[in-house]
DRENDO-1510 file (C-alpha; in Angstrom, 1 decimal, always signed):
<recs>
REC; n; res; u; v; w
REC; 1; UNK; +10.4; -23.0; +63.1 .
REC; 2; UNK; +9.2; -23.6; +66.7 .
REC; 3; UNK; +12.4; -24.2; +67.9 .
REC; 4; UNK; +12.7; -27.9; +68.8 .
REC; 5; UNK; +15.4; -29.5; +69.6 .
REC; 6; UNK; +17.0; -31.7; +67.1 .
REC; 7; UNK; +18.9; -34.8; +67.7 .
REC; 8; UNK; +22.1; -36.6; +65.9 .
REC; 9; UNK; +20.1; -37.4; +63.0 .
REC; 10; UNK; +18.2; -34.3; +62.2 .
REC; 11; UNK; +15.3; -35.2; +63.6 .
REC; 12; UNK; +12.9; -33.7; +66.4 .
REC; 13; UNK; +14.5; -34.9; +69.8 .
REC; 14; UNK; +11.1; -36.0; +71.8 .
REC; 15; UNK; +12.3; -35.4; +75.7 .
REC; 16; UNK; +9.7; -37.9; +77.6 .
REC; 17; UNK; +7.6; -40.9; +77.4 .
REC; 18; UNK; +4.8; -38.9; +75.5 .
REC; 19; UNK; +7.3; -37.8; +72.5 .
REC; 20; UNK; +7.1; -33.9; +73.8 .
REC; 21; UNK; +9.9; -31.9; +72.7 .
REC; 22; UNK; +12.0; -29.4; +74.0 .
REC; 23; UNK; +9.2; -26.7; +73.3 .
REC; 24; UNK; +6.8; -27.1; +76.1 .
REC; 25; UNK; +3.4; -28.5; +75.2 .
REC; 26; UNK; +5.1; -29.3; +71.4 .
REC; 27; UNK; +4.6; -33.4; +70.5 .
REC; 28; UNK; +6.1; -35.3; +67.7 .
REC; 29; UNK; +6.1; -38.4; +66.3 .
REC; 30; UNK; +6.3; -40.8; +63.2 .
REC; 31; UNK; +9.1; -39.9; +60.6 .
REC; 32; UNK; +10.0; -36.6; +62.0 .
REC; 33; UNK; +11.6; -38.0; +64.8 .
REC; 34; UNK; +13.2; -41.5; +64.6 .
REC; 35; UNK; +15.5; -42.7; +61.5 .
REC; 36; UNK; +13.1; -46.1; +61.5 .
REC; 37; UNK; +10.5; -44.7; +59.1 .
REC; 38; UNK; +7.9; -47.4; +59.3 .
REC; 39; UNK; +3.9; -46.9; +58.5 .
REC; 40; UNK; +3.2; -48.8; +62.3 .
REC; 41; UNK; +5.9; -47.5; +63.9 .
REC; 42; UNK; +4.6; -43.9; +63.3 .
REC; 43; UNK; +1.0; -44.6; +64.0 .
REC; 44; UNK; +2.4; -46.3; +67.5 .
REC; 45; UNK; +4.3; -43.0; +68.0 .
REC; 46; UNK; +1.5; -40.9; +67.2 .
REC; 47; UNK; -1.0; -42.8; +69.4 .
REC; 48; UNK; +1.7; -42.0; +72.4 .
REC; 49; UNK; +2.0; -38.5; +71.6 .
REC; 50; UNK; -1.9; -38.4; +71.6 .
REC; 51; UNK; -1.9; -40.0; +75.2 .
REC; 52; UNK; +0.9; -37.3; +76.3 .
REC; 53; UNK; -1.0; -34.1; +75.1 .
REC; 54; UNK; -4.5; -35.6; +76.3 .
REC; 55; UNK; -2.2; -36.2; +79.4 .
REC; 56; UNK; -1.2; -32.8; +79.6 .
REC; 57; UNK; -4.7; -30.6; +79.0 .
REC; 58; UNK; -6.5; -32.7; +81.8 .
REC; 59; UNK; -3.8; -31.9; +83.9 .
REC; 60; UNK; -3.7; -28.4; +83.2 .
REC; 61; UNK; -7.6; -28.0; +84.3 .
REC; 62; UNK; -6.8; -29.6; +87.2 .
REC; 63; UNK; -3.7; -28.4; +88.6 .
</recs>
């Protein structure tokens, strides 16, 4: 519904180190975007995506 980009798979294509997607300031992570649907690997890619947005609203009252 927000437009994201999906991949071969189905899944939400994440565009950057941070798991953003196409949609600017959209993250994802965990089962929604990789085929390997694993409890750790989802907590991994939810602590990235985490780091990427936190990234991205300190830069935003900065720039």
């Amino acid at each position: 519904k927000l437009g994201c980009e999906l991949n071969e798979f189905n899944l939400i294509k994440t565009t950057n180190v941070f798991n953003e997607t196409s949609v600017k300031g959209v993250y994802a992570a965990g089962d929604i975007t990789s085929p390997m649907q694993v409890i750790a690997a989802a907590v991994f890619q939810g602590s990235v995506a985490a780091g990427g947005l936190n990234h991205s609203l300190i830069m935003e009252d900065f720039v």
